[in-house]
N, C-alpha and C positions, 0 to 999 in steps of 0.2 A: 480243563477243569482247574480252577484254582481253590486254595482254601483260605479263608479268614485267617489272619491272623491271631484273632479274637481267639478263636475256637484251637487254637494250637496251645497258646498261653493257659486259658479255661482248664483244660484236660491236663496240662504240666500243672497247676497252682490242684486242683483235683486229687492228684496222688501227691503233695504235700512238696513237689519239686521248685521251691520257689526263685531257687537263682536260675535257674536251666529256663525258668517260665521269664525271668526279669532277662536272661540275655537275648532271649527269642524276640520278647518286646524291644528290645533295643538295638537287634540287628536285623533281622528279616524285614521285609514291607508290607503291606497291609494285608495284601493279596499274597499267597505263597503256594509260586509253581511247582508240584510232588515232583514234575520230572528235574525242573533245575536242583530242587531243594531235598531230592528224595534221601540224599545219604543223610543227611542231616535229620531228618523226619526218622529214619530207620536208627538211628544212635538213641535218637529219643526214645526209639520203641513205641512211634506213632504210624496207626495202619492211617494213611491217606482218606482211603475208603471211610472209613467209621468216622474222621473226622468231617469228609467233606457231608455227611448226613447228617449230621449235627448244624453243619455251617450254616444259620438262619436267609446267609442271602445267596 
């Protein structure tokens, strides 16, 4: 499972987080693997889960 990018940035710019959202854009890849990227998803305080059911694709 991977998740959008899109959908990580969305939910940081959402809670009003918008440099955490602009570095996210500017260093992860489009597709973002929980398991490579899960420490980082977890500092953010992002569940994988809820994200990748939001991910439209």
């Amino acid at each position: 499972m991977t998740i959008s990018k899109t959908a990580v940035v969305a939910a940081l710019r959402e809670r009003g987080q918008h440099s955490r959202a602009d570095f996210v854009d500017r260093e992860l890849p489009d597709r973002i693997d929980p398991t490579h990227h899960g420490g980082l998803l977890a500092t953010l305080r992002l569940d994988p889960s809820e994200l990748a059911e939001a991910d439209p694709a």
